[in-house]
C-alpha positions in Angstrom: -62.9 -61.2 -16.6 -63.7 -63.7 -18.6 -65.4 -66.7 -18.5 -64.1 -69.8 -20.7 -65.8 -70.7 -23.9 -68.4 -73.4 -24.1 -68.3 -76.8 -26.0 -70.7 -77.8 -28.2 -71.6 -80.6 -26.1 -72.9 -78.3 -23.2 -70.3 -75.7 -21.9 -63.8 -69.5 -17.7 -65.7 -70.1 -18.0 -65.2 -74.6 -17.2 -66.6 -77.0 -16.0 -70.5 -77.3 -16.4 -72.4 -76.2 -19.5 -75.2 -74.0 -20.2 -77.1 -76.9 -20.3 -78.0 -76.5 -16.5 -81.5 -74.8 -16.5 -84.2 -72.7 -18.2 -82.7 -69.7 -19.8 -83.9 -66.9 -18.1 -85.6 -65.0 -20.2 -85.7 -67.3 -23.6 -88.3 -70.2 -24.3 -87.9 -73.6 -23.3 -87.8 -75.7 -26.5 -91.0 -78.0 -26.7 -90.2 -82.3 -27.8 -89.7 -81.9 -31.4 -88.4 -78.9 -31.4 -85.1 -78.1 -33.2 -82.9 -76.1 -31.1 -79.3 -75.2 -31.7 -76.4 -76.3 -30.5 -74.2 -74.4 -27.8 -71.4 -72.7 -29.5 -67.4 -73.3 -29.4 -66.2 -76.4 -27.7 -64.6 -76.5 -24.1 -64.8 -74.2 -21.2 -63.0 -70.4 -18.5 -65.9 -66.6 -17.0 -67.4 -68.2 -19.6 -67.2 -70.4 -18.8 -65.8 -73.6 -19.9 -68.0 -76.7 -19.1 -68.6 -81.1 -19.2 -71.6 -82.3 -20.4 -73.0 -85.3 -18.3 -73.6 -87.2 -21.1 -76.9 -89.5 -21.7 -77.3 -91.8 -19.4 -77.9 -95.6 -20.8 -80.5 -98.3 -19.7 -80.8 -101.9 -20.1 -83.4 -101.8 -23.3 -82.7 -99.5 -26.5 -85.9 -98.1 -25.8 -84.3 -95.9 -23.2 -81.4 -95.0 -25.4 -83.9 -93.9 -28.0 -85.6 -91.5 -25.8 -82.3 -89.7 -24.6 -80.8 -89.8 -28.3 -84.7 -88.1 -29.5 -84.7 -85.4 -26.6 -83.5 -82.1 -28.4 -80.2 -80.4 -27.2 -80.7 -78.0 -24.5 -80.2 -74.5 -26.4 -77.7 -71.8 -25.1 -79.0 -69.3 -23.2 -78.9 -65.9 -25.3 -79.0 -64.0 -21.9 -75.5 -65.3 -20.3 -73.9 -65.3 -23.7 -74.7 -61.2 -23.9 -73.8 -60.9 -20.3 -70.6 -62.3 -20.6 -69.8 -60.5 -23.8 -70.8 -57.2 -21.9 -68.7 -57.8 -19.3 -65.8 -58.2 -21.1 -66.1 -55.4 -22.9 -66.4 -53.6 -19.6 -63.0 -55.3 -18.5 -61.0 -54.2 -21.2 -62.6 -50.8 -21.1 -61.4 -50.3 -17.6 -58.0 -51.5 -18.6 -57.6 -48.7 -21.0 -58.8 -46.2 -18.1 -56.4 -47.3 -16.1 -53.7 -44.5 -16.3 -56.3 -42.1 -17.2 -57.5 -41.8 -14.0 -54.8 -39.5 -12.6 -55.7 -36.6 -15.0 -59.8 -37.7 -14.9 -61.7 -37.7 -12.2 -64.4 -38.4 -14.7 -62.6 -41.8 -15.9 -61.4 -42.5 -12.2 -65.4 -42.7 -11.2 -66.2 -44.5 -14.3 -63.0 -47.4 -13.4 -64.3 -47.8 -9.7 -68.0 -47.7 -10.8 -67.2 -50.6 -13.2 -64.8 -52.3 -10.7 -67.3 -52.7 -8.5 -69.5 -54.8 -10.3 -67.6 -56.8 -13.7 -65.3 -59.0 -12.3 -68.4 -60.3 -9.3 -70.9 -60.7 -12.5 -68.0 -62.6 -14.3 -67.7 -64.8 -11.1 -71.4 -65.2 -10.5 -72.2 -66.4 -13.7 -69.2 -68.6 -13.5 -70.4 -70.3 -10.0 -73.9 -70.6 -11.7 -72.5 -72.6 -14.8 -70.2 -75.3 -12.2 -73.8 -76.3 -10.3 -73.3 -79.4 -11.9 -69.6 -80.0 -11.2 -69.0 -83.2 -9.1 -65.4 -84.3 -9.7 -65.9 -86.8 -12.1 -63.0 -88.2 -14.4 -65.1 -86.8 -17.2 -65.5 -82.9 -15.2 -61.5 -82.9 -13.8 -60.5 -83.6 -17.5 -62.8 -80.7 -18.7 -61.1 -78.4 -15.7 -57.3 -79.5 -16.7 -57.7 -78.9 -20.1 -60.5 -76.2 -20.3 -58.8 -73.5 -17.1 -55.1 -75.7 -15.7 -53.7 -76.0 -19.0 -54.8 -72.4 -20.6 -53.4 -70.7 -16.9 -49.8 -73.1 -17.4 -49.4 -71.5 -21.3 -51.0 -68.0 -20.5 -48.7 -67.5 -17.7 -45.5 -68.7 -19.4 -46.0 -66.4 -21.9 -46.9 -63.7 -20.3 -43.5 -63.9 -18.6 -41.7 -64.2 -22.0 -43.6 -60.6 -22.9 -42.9 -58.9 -19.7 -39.5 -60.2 -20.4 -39.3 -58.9 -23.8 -41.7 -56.2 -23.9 -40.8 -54.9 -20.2 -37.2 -54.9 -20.5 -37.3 -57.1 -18.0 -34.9 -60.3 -19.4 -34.5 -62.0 -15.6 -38.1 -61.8 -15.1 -39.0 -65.7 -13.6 -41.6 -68.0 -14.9 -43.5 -68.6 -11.8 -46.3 -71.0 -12.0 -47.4 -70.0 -8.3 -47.0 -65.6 -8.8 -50.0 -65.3 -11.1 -49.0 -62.5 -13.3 -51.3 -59.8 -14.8 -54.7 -61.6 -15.8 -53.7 -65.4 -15.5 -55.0 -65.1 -11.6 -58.8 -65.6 -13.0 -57.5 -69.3 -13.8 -56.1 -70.1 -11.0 -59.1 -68.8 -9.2 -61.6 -70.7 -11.0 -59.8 -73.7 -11.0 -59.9 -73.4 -6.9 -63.6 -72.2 -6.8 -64.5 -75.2 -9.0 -62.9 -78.0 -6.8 -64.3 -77.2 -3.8 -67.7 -77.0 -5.2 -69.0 -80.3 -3.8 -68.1 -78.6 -0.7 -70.4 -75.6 -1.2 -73.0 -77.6 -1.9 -72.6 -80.1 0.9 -72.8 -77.3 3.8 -76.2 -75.9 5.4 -75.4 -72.3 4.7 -72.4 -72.0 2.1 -73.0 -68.3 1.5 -72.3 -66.9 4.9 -69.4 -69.5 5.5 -67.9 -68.0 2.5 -68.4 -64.4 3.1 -66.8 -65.4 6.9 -63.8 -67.1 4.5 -63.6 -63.5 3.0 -63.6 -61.8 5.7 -60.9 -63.5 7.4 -58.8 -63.2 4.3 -59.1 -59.2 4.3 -57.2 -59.4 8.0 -55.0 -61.8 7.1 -51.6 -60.2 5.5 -49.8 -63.4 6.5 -51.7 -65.5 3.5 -49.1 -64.3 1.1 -48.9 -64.2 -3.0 -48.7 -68.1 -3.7 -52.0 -68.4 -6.9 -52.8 -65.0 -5.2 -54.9 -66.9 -2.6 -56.3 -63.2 -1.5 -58.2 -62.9 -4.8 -59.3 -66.4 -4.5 -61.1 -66.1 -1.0 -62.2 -62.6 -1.0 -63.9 -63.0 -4.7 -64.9 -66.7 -3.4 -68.3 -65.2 -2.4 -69.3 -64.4 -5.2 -68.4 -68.3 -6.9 -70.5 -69.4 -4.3 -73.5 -67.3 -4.5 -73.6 -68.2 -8.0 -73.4 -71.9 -7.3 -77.0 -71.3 -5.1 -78.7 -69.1 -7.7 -81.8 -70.4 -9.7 -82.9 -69.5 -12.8 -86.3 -68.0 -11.4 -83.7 -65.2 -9.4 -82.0 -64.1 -12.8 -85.7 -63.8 -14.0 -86.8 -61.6 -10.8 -83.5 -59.3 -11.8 -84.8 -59.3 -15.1 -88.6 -57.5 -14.9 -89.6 -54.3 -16.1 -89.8 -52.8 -12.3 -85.9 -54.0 -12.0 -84.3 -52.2 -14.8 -86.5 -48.9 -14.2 -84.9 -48.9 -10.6 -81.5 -50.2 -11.7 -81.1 -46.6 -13.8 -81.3 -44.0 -10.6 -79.4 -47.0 -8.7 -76.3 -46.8 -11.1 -76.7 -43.0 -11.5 -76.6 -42.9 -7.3 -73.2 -45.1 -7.7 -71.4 -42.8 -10.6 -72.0 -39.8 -8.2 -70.5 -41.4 -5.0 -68.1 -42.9 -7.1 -67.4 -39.2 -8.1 -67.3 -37.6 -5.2 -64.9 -41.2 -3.9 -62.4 -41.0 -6.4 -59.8 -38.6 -5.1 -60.2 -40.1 -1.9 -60.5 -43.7 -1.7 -57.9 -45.8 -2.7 -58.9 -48.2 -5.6 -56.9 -51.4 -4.6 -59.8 -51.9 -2.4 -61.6 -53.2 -5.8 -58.8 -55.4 -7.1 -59.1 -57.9 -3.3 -55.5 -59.2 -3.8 -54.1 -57.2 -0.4 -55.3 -57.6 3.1 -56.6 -54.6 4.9 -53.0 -53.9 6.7 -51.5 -54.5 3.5 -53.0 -51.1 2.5 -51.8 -48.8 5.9 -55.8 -49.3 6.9 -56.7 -50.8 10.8 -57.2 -54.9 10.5 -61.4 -53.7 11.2 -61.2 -51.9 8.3 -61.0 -55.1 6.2 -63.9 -56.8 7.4 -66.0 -53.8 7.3 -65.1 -53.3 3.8 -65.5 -56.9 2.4 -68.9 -56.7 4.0 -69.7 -53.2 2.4 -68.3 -53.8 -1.0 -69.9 -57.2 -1.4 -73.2 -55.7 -0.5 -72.5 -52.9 -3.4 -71.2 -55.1 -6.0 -74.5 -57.4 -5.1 -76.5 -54.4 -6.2 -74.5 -53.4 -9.1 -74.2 -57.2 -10.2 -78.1 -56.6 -10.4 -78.5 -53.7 -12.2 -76.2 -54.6 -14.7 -78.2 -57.9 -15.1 -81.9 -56.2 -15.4 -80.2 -54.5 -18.6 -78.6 -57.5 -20.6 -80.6 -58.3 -23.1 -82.4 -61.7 -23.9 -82.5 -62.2 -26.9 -80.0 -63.5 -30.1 -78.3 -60.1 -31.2 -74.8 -59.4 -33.0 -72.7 -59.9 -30.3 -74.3 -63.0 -28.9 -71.9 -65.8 -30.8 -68.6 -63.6 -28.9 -70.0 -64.6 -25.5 -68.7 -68.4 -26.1 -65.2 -66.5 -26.9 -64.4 -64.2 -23.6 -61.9 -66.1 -22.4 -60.0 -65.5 -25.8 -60.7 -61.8 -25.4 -59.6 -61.5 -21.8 -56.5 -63.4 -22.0 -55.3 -61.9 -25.2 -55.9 -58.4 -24.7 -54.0 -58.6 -21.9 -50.6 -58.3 -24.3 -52.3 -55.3 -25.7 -53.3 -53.9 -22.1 -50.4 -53.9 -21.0 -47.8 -53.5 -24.0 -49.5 -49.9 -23.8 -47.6 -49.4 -20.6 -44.3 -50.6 -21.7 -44.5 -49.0 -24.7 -45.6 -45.5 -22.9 -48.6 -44.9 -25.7 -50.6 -42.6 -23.1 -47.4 -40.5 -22.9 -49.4 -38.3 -26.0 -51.2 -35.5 -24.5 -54.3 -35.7 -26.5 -55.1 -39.4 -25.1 -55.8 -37.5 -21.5 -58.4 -35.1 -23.3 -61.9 -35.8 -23.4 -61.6 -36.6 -27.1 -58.8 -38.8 -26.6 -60.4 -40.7 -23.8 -63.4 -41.3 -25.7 -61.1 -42.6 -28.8 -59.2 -44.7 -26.2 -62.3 -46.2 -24.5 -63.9 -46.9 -28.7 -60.2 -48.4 -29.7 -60.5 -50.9 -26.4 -64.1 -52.3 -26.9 -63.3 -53.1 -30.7 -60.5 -54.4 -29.6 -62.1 -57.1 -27.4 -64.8 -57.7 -29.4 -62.3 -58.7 -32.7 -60.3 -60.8 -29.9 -63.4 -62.5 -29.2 -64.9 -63.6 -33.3 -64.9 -67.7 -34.2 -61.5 -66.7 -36.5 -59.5 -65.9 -33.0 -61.0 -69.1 -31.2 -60.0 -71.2 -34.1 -56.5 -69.7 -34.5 -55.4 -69.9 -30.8 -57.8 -73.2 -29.5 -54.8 -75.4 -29.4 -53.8 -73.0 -26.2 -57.4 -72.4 -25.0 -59.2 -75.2 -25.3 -56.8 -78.3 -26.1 -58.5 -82.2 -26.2 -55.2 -83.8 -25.2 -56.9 -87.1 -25.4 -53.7 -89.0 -25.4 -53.0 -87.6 -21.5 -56.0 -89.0 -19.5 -57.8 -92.6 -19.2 -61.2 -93.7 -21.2 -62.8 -94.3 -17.7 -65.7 -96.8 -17.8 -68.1 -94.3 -17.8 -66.9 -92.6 -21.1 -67.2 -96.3 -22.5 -70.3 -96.7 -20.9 -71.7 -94.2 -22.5 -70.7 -94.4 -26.1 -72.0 -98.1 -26.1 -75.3 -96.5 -24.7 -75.5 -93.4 -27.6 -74.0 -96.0 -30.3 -77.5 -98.3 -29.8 -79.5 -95.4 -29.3 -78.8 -94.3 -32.6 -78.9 -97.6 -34.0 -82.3 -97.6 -32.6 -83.2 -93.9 -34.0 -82.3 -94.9 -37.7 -83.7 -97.9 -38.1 -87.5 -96.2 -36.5 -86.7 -93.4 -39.1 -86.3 -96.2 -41.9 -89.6 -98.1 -40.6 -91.3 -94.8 -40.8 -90.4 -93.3 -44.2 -91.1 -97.0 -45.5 -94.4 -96.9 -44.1 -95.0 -93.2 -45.9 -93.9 -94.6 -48.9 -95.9 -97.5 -49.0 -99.0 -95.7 -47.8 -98.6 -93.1 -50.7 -98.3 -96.0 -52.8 -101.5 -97.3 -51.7 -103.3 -93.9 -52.3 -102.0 -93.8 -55.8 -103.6 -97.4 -56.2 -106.7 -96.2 -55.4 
């Protein structure tokens, strides 16, 4: 799902912006250079994010080179991904109840399954590198993923209410319903990242956390804490990526051998669909929770981390990156997953695959068109602007100027003092110097 959007400062998906390393795959900008500013303000798989802000020194000097230093540009590549992958969400949304009259959509779901929801997550630990708990970051997370998840799953409830036929449904703020678990996730994932980054090998620990959690059916529903620590891996392997391992993904060799690798996984897939049960993918039951032995759940958090690893890959060594069309709707996914969700599943109450021409091969290729225009109209600046007061709220009157914040506006307030009166001197100096020429 979804990552949040991205302020304009530096960027669920939350927390940390895209301001955290080379792009892979785009051109450093050179001192001087213009670059432009990341997009829409805020950020959840997508991933919301603070900026850290310049720090200030005793002597303007040192304000003037922070304010001078160009903005760190977005990163084409993780904008695409993200807008890819959403698409890819809502597409297997609307395959959904295909699946039981397709064996061609059922491969397609768990194919896809397998892999959008881990790149989601990865590229969401790789954007909270930075996170550190400052007052600065925990506002960001309250009012960038807490907030959105408190609105998103109160209304929800009002739709399943009204929309469901369901008028006694309760608001729960601890039963994630429907789509609103991603939050709740993230805003886990991203508190305990100090943690991750404080251990000697975080990966492993969290994979043994995973584990665990698949032969555990005691955990319970409470902020679906199954889909937190069996997806967990993936936060964390994002949070130890560099930028130099998106670029290895990235070469020619690795998108020539992601295309018989993703071929491979639709036949298996295939071949898997009539006999493997599918809740496997969604990690929100433990393996006795789904009639299997408790070995069965290790084995298969093991197994299906290892083969959304490789997926997560392939699907990486063919994002583009560079600026196309559909770039700018990266910053908006988080707009796109959480609203389509009324959509996704208003088809079900309202029975719209009851039509026998949607479970045709015409209809399912209408259905699977309908969803990614869908998303990708959900995700356009218009949408962000209309529904930012739920996604992206400032709520400035709710938390504390800490020192810091003060701190730093002092610092950016001298430093671009300093800036304007060097680019007074300077045009003054032209001028007179021109002036001189004509003299001569």
């Amino acid at each position: 799902m979804p990552l949040p959007p991205q302020r304009p400062t530096a960027t669920p998906a939350t927390g940390q912006g895209q301001s955290q390393g080379p792009a892979p795959g785009t051109r450093t900008a050179r001192p001087g250079e213009r670059s432009c500013a990341p997009g829409t303000r805020g950020s959840a798989a997508d991933l919301r994010s603070g900026a850290g802000g310049t720090r200030g020194g005793p002597s303007d000097s040192r304000g003037s080179a922070a304010e001078e230093r160009p903005p760190k540009r977005r990163d084409a590549f993780f904008d695409n991904a993200k807008y890819l992958a959403i698409v890819l969400v809502a597409m297997g949304h609307a395959w959904e109840p295909l699946r039981g009259d397709s064996r061609a959509a059922a491969a397609l779901y768990i194919t896809v399954y397998t892999f959008h929801m881990p790149a989601f997550i990865v590229i969401s630990g790789y954007f909270s590198r930075s996170f550190d708990a400052s007052p600065h970051r925990i506002k960001r997370l309250i009012t960038g993923i807490a907030v959105p998840y408190v609105i998103f799953e109160v209304a929800y409830t009002f739709f399943k209410r009204w929309a469901g036929a369901d008028p006694d449904y309760p608001i729960s703020l601890l039963d994630p319903w429907y789509l609103t678990w991603f939050l709740a996730a993230l805003f886990i994932w991203r508190l305990t990242t100090p943690i991750w980054q404080a251990v000697r090998w975080p990966l492993p620990i969290a994979l043994a956390v995973a584990v665990l959690a698949s032969v555990s059916p005691d955990i319970g529903d409470d902020l679906d804490l199954q889909r937190v620590l069996q997806f967990l891996p993936f936060f964390v392997l994002g949070l130890v990526l560099k930028p130099a391992h998106f670029q290895l993904v990235r070469r020619k060799e690795a998108r020539l051998l992601a295309l018989p690798v993703v071929a491979a996984a639709l036949v298996f897939a295939y071949w898997a669909a009539p006999r493997m049960n599918a809740a496997w993918f969604y990690r929100r039951d433990s393996a006795q929770e789904l009639a299997a032995p408790g070995w069965a759940g290790g084995v298969m958090t093991l197994a299906m981390f290892g083969c959304s690893l490789v997926l997560v890959a392939c699907f990486f060594a063919w994002v583009p990156g560079r600026t196309l069309w559909f770039t700018a709707l990266g910053a908006g996914t988080l707009y796109g997953y959480l609203l389509h969700g009324f959509l996704a599943k208003g088809s079900r109450f309202g029975d719209w695959y009851d039509a026998d021409w949607i479970h045709r091969p015409l209809g399912e290729v209408t259905v699977t068109l309908l969803a990614g225009t869908v998303i990708t109209l959900l995700c356009t600046p218009p949408v962000q602007r209309m529904f930012r007061f739920s996604m992206e709220p400032k709520m400035t009157w709710a938390f504390r100027q800490d020192t810091a914040d003060l701190a730093e506006g002092r610092t950016t307030g001298r430093a671009k003092s300093h800036v304007r009166a060097r680019t007074k001197s300077r045009a003054t100096g032209r001028e007179q110097g021109r002036r001189g020429g004509r003299a001569e």
